[in-house]
C-alpha positions as CSV (number, residue, x, y, z in Angstrom):
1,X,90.1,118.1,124.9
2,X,90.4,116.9,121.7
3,X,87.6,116.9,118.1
4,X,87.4,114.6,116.2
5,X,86.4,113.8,112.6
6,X,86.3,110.1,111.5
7,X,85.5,109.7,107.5
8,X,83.8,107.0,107.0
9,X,80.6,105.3,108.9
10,X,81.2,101.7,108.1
11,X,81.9,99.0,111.1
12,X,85.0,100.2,112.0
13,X,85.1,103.5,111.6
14,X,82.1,103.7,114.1
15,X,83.9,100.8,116.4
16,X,87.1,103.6,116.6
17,X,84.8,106.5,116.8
18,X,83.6,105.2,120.5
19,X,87.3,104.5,121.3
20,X,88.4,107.8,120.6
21,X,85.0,108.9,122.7
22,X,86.4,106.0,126.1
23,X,89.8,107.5,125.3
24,X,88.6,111.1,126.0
25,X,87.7,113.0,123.0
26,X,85.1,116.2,123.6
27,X,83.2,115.7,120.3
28,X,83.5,113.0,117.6
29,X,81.9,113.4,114.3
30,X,81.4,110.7,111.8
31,X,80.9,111.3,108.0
32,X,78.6,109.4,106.7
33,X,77.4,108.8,102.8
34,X,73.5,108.3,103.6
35,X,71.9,110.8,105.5
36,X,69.2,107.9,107.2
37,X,72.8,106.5,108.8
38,X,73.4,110.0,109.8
39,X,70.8,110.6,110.9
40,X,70.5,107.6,112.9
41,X,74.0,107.9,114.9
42,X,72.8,111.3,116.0
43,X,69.4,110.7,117.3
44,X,69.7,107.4,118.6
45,X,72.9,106.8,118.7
46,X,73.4,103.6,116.4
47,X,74.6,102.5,113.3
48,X,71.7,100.9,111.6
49,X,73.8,99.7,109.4
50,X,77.2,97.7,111.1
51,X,76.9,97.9,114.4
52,X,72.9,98.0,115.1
53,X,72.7,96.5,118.8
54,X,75.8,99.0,120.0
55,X,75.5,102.2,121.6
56,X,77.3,105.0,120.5
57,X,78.3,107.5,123.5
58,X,76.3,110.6,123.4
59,X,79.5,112.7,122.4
60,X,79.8,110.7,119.2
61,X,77.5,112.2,116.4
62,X,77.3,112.4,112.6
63,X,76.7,114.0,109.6
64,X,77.1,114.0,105.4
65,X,78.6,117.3,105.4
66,X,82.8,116.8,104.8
67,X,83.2,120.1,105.9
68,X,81.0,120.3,109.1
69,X,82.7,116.7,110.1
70,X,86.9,118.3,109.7
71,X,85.3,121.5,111.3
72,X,87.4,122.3,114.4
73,X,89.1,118.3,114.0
74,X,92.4,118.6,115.8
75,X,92.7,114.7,114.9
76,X,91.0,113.8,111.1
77,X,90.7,109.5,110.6
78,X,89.8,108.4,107.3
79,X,88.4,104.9,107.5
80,X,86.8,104.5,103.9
81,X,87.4,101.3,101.7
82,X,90.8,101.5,100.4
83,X,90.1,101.7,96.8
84,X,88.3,104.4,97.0
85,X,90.1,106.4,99.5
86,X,91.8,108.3,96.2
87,X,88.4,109.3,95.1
88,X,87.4,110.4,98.9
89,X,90.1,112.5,99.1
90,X,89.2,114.3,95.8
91,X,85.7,114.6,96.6
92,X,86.7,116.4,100.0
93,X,89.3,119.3,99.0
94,X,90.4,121.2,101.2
95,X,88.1,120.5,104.1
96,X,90.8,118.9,106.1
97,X,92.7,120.9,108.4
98,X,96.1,121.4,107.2
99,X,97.7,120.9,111.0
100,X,95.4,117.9,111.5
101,X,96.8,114.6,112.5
102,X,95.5,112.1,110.0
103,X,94.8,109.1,110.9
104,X,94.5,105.7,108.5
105,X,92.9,103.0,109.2
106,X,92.5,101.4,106.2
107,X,94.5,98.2,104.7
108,X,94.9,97.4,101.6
109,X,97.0,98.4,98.4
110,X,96.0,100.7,95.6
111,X,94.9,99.3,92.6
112,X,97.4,100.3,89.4
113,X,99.9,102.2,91.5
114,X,101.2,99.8,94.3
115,X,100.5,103.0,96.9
116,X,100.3,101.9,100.6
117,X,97.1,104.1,102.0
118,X,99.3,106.4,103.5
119,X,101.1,106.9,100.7
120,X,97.9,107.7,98.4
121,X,97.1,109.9,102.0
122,X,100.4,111.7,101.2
123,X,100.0,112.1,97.7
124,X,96.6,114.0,97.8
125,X,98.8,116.7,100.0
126,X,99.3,115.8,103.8
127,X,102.4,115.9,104.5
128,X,104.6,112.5,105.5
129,X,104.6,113.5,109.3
130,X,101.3,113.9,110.1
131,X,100.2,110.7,108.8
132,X,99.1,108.1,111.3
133,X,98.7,104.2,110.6
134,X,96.6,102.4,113.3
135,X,96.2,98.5,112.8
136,X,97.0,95.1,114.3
137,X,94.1,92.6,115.6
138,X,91.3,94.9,115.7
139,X,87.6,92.9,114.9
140,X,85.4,95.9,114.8
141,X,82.5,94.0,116.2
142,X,84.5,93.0,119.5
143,X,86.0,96.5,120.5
144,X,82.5,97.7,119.8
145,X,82.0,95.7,122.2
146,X,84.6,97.0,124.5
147,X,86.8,93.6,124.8
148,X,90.1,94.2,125.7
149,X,92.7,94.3,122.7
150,X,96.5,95.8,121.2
151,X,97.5,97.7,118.3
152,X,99.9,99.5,117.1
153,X,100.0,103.2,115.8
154,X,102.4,103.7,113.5
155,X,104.2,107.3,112.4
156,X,107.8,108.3,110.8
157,X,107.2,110.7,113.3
158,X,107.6,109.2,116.8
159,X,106.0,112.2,118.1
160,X,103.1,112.4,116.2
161,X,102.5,108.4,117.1
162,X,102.7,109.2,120.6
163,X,100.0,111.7,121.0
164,X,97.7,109.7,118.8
165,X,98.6,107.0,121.5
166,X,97.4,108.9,123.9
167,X,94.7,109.9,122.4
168,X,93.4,106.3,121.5
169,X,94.3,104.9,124.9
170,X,91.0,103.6,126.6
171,X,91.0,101.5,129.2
172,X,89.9,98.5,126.9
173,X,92.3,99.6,123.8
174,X,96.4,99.1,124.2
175,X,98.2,101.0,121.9
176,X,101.7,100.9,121.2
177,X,104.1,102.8,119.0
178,X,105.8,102.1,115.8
179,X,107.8,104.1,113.6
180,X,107.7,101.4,110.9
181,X,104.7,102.6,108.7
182,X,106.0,100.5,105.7
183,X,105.4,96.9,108.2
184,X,102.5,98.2,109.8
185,X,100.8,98.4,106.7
186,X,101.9,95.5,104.5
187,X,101.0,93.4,107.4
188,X,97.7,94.5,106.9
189,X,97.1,94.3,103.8
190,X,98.5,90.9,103.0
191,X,96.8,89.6,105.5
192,X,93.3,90.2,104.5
193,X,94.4,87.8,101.2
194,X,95.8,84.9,103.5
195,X,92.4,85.3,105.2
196,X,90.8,84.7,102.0
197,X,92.6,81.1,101.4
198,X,92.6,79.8,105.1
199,X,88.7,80.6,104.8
200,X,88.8,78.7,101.4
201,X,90.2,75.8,102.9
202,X,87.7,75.5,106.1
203,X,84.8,75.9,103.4
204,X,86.6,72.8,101.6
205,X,85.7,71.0,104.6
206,X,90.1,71.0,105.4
207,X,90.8,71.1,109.0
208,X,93.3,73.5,111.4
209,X,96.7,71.4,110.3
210,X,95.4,72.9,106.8
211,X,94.8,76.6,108.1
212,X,97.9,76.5,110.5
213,X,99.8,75.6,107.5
214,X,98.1,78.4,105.4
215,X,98.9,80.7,108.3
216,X,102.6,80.5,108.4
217,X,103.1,80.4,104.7
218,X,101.6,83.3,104.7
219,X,103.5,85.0,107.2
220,X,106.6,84.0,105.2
221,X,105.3,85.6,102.4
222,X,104.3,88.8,104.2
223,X,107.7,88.9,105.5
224,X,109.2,88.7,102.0
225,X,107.4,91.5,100.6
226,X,108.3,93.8,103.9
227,X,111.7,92.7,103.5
228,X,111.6,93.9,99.5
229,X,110.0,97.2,100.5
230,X,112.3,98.1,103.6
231,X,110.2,96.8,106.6
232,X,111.5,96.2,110.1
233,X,111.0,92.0,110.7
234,X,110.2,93.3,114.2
235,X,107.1,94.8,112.9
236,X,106.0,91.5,111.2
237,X,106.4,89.5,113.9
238,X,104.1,91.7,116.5
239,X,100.6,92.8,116.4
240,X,100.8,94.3,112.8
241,X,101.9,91.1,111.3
242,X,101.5,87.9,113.1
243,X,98.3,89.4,115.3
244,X,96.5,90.9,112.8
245,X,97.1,87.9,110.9
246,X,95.7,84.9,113.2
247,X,92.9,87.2,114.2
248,X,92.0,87.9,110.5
249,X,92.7,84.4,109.4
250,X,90.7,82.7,112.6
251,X,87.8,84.8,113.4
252,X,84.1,84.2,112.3
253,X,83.6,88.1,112.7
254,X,86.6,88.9,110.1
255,X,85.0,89.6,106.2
256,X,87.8,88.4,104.5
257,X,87.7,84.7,106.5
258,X,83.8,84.1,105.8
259,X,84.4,85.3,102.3
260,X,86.9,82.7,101.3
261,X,84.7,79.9,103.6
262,X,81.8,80.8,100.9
263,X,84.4,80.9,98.3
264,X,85.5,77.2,99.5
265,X,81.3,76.2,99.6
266,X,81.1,77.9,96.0
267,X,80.1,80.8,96.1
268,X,80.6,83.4,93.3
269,X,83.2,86.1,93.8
270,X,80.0,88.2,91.5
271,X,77.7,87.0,94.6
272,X,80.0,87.5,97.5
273,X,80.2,91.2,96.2
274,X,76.9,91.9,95.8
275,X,76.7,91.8,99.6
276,X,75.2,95.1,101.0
277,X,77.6,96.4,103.8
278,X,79.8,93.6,103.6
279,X,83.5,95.2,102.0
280,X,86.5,92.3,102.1
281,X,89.5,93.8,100.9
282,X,91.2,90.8,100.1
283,X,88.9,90.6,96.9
284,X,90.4,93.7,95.9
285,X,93.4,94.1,96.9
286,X,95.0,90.6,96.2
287,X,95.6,91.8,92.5
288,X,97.1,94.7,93.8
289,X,99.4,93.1,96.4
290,X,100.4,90.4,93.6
291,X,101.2,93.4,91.4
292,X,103.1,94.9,93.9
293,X,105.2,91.7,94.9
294,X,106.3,91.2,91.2
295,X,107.8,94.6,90.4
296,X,110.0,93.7,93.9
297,X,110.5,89.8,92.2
298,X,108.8,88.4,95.4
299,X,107.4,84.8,95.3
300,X,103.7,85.1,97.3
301,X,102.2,81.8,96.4
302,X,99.2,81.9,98.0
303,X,98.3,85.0,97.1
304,X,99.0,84.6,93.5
305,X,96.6,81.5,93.9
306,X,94.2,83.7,95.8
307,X,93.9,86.3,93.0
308,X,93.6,83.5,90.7
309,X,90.1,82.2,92.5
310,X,89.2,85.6,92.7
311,X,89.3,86.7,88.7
312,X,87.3,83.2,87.7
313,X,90.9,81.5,86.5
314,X,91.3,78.8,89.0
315,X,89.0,77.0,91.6
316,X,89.7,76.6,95.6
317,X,90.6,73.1,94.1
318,X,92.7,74.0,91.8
319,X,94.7,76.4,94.5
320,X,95.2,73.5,97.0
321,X,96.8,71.4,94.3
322,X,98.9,73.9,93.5
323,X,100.0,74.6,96.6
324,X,101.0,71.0,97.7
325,X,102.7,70.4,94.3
326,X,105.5,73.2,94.3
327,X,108.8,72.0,94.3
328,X,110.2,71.4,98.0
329,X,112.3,73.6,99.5
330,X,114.4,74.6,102.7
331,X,111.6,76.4,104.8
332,X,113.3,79.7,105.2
333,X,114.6,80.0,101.9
């Protein structure tokens, strides 16, 4: 029977905890920052927080101790907001068990380096092999919920991805296996910034020719950068890339959309952060993905325009001009 720690008390990290729970696991302990959240998931088995009107299973509890969470964890996930997962991993030492699988389930790129989260994973010490991507079109709210849905769990190490499959496998959660980290996790990452503009154009009032549009652009420019940075186009085309995407870009429930429809209603990207409880990558991690794309020479449009919105240089406007005023071009060039 498998323990398990999951890092992290925010709406998915508590969604996966009660997968890994249906899937099997003995004991699974979240780490949480506040001790009232703690607290909370222990004795009355919600998240006061995310995920208020869901019960937890009774084998899911909680604490702020690093060390009591990894204690005994045969299977560690770290589900913290990606910019700070550096800073996380600092904090916590050496609690995590050296033979540990670790799983990410973060998306996003780091700020100032270009690291994927698995690479900044690998970096603070855990080695390559042992490190565990899970993503595709996972709305935290709805497999709370227990709705039936895919992903993919992605390792260099078909191995390792396997028994995490396994291990994740509940009768409402599919996963498959990858050995494609590099696609699993640009498609996630991206995606959250195309999320941003297709929200930005329904808050403009635009309708779903505008959004489908937005949508496949995007995709093209997702599959650029996983082409510049070695991913398989297989990847980008199944539930890491296109299915993350529509559900990310479509979905009321998903942060990044409902931050760009405010965005498009004009809303402050100052006020839109303020928001307790209420991370959206995209705000953060467009600059980095931009970054990132222009040390590979990558052309990614909208999120260039994106990032533009998003440091006060350009409105929603301004980005849909821009966009429909680019020189034409064959579409798959």
């Amino acid at each position: 029977m498998t323990r398990a720690a999951v890092f992290g008390a925010g709406s998915w990290g508590t969604a996966f905890a009660q997968v890994l729970a249906d899937a099997g696991a003995q004991r699974v302990t979240i780490w949480a920052r506040r001790e009232e959240v703690a607290r909370s998931i222990r004795e009355d088995h919600r998240n006061p927080d995310y995920l208020p009107d869901v019960e937890l299973a009774p084998q899911v509890g909680a604490t702020t101790d690093p060390e009591q969470a990894a204690r005994h964890a045969d299977l560690v996930v770290l589900a913290v907001p990606s910019q700070s997962l550096r800073e996380n991993l600092a904090a916590w030492g050496d609690v995590l068990a050296q033979d540990a699988l670790v799983v990410s389930l973060m998306k996003g790129i780091e700020l100032g380096t270009g690291l994927r989260m698995s690479e900044v994973i690998e970096a603070a010490g855990t080695d390559r092999g042992r490190i565990v991507v899970v993503t595709g079109p996972n709305l935290s709210r709805e497999i709370a919920e227990r709705q039936p849905a895919a992903a993919v769990v992605a390792c260099t190490e078909r191995a390792a991805a396997e028994r995490v499959a396994g291990l994740v496998a509940a009768p409402y959660f599919r996963p498959y296996t990858q050995t494609d980290v590099v696609g699993a996790e640009i498609g996630g990452a991206v995606k959250n910034v195309i999320a941003i503009a297709v929200g930005m154009a329904e808050g403009l009032g635009y309708g779903d020719n505008t959004k489908s549009s937005l949508i496949t652009r995007g995709l093209a420019e997702i599959a650029r950068l996983g082409q510049a940075l070695g991913a398989e186009p297989s990847t980008l085309r199944g539930l890491a890339g296109v299915g993350d995407l529509i559900a990310t870009c479509m979905s009321p429930l998903s942060r990044n959309h409902r931050v760009g429809v405010a965005l498009g209603q004009g809303s402050t990207v100052a006020e839109l952060m303020s928001v307790p409880h209420q991370t959206a990558e995209g705000l953060k991690s467009c600059r980095s993905v931009v970054e990132l794309a222009g040390r590979h020479g990558v052309d990614m449009p909208i999120c260039q325009g994106v990032t533009a919105v998003v440091d006060g240089k350009a409105t929603p406007e301004q980005l849909t001009g821009a966009l429909m005023s680019r020189a034409r071009k064959h579409e798959l060039a």
